[in-house]
N, C-alpha and C positions, 0 to 999 in steps of 0.2 A: 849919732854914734857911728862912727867911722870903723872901716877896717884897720887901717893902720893902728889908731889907738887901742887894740885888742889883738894883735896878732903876733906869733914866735917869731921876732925876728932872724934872719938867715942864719946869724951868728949864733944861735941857740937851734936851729933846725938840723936835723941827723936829714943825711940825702945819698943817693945813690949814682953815682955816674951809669950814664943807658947801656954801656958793651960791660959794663962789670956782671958777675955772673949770680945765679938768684942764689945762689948758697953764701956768697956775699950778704945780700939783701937779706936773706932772711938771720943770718948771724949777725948783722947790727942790728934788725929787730930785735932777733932775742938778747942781745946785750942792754939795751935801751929799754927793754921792754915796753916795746910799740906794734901796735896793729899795724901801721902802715908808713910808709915813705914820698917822700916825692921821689923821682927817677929825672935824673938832668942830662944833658950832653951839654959838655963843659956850663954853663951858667946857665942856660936857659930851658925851660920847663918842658917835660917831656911825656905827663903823667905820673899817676898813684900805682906803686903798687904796696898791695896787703900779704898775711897770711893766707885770708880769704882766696890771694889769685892764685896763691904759687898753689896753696894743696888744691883747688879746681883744677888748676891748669898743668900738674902732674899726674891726675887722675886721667886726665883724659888726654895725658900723652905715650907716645907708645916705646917712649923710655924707658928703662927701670928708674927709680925715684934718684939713685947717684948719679946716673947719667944724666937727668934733668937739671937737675941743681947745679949740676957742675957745666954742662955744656949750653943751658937756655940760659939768653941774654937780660936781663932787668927789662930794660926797653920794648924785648919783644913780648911780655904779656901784662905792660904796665897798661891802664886805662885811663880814663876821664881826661884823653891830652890837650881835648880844647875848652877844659873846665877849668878855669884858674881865674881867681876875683882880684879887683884892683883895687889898691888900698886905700883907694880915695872912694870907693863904695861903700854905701850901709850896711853896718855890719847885720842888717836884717835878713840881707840876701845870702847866708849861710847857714840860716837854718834848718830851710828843705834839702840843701847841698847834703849835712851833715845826716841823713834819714838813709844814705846811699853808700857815703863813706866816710871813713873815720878823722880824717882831714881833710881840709878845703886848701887849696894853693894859693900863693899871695904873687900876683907878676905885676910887670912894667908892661908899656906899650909894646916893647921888642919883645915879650916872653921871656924875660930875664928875673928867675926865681927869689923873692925879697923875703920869703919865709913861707907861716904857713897858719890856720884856723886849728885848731883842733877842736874834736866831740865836748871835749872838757871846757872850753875858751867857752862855746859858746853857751850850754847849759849855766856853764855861770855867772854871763851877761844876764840869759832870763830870770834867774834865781834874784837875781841883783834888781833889775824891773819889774817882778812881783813883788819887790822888798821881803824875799824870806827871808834873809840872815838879820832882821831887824823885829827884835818883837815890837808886840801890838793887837791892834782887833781887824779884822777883815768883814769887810760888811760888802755883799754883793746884793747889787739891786735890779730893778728894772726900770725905763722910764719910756716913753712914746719920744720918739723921734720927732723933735721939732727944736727949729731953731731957738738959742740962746739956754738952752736945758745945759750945758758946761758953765756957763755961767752965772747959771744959777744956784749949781752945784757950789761953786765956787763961793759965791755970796753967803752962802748957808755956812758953811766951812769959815769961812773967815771970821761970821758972828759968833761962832759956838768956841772959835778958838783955837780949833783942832789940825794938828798937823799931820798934813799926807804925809805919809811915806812911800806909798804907790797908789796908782791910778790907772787900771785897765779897760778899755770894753771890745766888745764880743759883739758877733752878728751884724759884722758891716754890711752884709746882703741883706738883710731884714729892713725894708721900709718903713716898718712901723714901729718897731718895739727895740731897742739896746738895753743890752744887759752889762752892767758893769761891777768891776771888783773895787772896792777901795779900801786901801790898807793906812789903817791912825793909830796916832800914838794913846793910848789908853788913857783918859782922861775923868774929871767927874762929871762931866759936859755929857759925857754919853749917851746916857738915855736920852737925857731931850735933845743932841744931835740928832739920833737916829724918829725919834717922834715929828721932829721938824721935817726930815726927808719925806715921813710920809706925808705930812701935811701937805707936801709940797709939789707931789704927784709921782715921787720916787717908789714905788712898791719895793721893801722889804723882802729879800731871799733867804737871808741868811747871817746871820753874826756871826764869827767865832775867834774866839781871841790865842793866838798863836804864842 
């Protein structure tokens, strides 16, 4: 899963040129109603700025709030300027991005702006990888770390009939023990799916059907 296949292309992206003034920037927020922007000079990427920076960064200037707005540059309190993913990256590497701020930058080799992540883009990649928007049962398990246990998962699943919808696991640092989530289509197979797992050295957490 790529960035490009999930990202606002430019042509869909609201942006600020860097010497336009933050009363600019914050009046295409509030038109668009957006947390944040990219900040450009002519095409290429120059930093974020938010809501978040302009009321910080008029608080603790010794303007009056018109005088700020009106006379501080986009550019001069835009941030994250050497934060911008390539669209040929995983779109996995956006998720700690988005923990910081509300959009992720999409460039080229030159720093040339080709869109942007948003909060929402990405939450609904994971929504979409846990298969919530698909009902079913979710059964999280546990199993000991040892080669061929995916595969064996798999062989169980295939005799019982049962169709993933998702497939998670958790505690890659854990040498011993993985815990994983899996989410199936609801079946009459179920109980002895889940009876075979244990048979099988899968320990049982948890069922629940969504």
């Amino acid at each position: 899963m790529f960035v490009k296949s999930h990202m606002v292309p430019l042509r869909k992206t609201h942006f600020i040129q860097k010497n336009a003034s933050v009363q600019e920037a914050l009046d295409l927020m509030e038109k668009h109603d957006l947390d944040g922007i990219p900040v450009v000079e002519e095409k290429r990427y120059q930093g974020i700025i938010t809501r978040h920076f302009i009321y910080e960064s008029c608080f603790i200037s010794s303007l009056s709030k018109e005088q700020f707005l009106l006379k501080t540059k986009a550019g001069e309190i835009s941030r994250y300027k050497n934060q911008a993913v390539s669209e040929d990256e995983m779109f996995e590497q956006t998720l700690l991005m988005v923990n910081d701020m509300p959009i992720v930058a999409v460039a080229d080799k030159h720093n040339v702006l080709l869109g942007i992540i948003t909060r929402y883009d990405v939450l609904e990649q994971f929504q979409s990888a846990f298969g919530m928007k698909m009902p079913g049962v979710r059964i999280a398990f546990a199993s000991l770390e040892a080669e061929g246990r995916i595969a064996r998962l798999s062989e169980i699943t295939k005799q019982f009939h049962e169709n993933i919808i998702s497939l998670t696991t958790f505690d890659e640092t854990d040498k011993l023990v993985r815990r994983m989530v899996m989410k199936v289509e609801k079946t009459p197979n179920l109980n002895k799916f889940t009876e075979k797992l244990s048979q099988s050295g899968f320990r049982i957490l948890s069922i629940h059907e969504d």
